[in-house]
N, C-alpha and C positions, 0 to 999 in steps of 0.2 A: 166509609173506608176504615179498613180494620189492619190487622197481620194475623199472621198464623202464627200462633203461639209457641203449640207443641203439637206433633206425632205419635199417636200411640197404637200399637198394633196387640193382637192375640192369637196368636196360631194354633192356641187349643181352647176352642172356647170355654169363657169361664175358670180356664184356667193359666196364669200368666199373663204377667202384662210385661211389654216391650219398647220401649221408648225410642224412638229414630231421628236422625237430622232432616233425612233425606228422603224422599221414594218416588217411583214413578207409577203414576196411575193410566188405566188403558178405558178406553169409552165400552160403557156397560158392565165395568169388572168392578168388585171389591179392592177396597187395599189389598196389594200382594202377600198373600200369605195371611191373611185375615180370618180367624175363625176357620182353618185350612182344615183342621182335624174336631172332634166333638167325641169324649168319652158318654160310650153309651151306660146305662143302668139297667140293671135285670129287671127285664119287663116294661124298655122303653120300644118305640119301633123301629126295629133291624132292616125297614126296607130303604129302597138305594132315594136318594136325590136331597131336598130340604125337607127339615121336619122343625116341630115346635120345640121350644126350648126344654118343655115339661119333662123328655124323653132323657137328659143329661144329664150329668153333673156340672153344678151350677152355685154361683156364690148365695144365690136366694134363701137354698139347699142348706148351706156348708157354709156359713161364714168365715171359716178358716181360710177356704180358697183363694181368698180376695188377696191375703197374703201372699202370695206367688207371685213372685218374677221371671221370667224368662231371657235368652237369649239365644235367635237362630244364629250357626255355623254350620252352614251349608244346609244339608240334609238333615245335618244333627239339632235337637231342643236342649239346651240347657236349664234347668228351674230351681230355684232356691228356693226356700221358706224360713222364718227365726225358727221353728222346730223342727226343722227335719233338716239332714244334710243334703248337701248337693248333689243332682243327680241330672246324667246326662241321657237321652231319647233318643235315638232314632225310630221313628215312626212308620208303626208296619212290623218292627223285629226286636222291640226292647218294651213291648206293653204291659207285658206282664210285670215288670218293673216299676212301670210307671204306674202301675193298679196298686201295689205293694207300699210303695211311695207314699201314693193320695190317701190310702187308710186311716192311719193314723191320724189326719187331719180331718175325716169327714167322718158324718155323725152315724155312727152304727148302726142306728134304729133306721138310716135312710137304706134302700136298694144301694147294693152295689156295683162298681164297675164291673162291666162284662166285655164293652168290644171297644177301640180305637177304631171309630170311621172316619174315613178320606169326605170330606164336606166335596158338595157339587163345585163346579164352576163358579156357582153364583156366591157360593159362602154358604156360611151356614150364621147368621147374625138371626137378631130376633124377629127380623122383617123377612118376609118370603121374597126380598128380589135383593140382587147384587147390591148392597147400602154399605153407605158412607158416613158413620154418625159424625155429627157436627155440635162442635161444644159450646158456648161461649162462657168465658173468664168471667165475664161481669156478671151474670146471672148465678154462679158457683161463689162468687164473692159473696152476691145477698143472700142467700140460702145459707151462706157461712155465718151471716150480721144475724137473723133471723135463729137461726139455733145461739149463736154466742158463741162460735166457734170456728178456724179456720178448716177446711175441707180440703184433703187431698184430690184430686185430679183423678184419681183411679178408683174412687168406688162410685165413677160412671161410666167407664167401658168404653169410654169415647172415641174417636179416631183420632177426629182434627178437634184439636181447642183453638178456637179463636180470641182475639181482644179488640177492643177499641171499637167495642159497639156497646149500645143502651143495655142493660138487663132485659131481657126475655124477648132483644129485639129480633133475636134468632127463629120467633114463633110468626113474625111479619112477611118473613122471607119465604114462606112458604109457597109454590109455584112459578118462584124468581131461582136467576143462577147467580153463583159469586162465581168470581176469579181468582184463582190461587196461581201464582206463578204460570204456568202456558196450559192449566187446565181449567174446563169449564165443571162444573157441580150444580145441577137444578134439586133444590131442596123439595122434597115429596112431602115430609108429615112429621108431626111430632111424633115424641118418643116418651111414650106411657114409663115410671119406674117400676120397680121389684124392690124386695128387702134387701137386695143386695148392695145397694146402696149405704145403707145402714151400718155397714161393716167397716173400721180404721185399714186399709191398707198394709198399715205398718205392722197390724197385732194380729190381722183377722177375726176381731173379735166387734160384735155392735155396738157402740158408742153413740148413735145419731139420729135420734127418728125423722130421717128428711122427709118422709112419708108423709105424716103430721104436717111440718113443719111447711112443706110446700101447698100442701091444704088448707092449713088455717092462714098461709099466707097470700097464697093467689088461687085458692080454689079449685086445684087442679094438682094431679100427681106427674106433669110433664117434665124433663130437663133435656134439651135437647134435640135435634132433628136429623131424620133420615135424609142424606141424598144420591142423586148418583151421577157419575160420571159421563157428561156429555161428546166433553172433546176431553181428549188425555194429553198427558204434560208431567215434567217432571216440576214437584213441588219439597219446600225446605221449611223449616221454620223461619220464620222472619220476612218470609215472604208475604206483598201486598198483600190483602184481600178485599177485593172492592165488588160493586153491584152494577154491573152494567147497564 
């Protein structure tokens, strides 16, 4: 038995992170507003539904990006970065703004932004089906021991951060559900990293080779797991989370 730590969302993937108290989750759906939007890159593919990550712009990409904050008001995105000023989105009618914006921070020699897509139903996350990444605290602590360094929470993209489970007890769970407050989650599969990890949040700049560091320490480049939503429920931080 654990709690739910923290909440954290991105409505434009890879770009902006969001931090919540609260949300309500529906069976078979993404977090609300999860990866809602995805800037395409010239020469990624323009067709409709999920596509691979490789197609966007991306912190793996652009370590600058990692830097980004966001917050929804309504319809509207707001995003900040330490170099650039604030700027506010509506999605659909202000993207050329939003491509103007991202420049500056992203590497010139990379393709550039060309289109703002509307993500499927399912999201648009790095898994082809509606997912839920699931974090745990303690395993982000040892990966912290393990470089010599504390690790911000956001250069792993995470949804839900859990606590008060073993380190990598999260990789056990896999085709079990937890409970989070009145919703059910059946955990599908780990979660492969990127370099985006790599990047300070705070600077967007890379500081950290967890890459390495999760290699030479357990053999594997995982942090992490997909799930999805069985039964829906309104869930909070600080809510249970137990293994039925």
């Amino acid at each position: 038995m654990g709690a739910l730590h923290q909440i954290w969302r991105y409505p434009v993937k890879g770009i902006g992170a969001e931090r919540l108290r609260a949300i309500d989750l529906a069976p078979g759906m993404p977090l609300p507003l999860d990866r809602a939007w995805a800037v395409l890159e010239e020469g990624g593919d323009a067709s409709e539904g999920w596509r691979s990550c490789r197609n966007f712009l991306r912190g793996a990409k652009g370590p600058s990006l990692m830097a980004v904050t966001c917050r929804v008001d309504g319809d509207v995105i707001h995003f900040s970065h330490p170099d650039r000023p604030d700027i506010s989105v509506l999605p659909g009618h202000d993207d050329t703004a939003l491509f103007d914006w991202l420049a500056p921070i992203y590497p010139e020699a990379r393709p550039k932004a060309v289109a703002l897509v509307k993500s499927p139903p399912e999201g648009m996350s790095d898994a082809p089906f509606a997912s839920i990444s699931i974090l745990n605290a303690s395993s982000l602590r040892a990966l912290g021991q393990k470089l010599g360094q504390p690790l911000d929470e956001r250069r792993f993209r995470g949804n839900l951060w859990i606590d008060g489970f073993a380190p990598w007890e999260e990789f056990d769970l896999v085709g079990k559900t937890l409970e989070i407050g009145g919703a059910h989650l059946e955990i599908i599969e780990r979660i492969t990293r990127c370099r985006a990890t790599e990047a300070n949040p705070e600077t967007g700049k890379r500081d950290a080779n967890t890459l390495r560091a999760l290699e030479d320490g357990w053999g594997h480049q995982d942090f992490g797991v997909y799930a999805m939503v069985r039964t829906g429920g309104t869930i909070k931080a600080g809510d249970v989370v137990t293994v039925p």
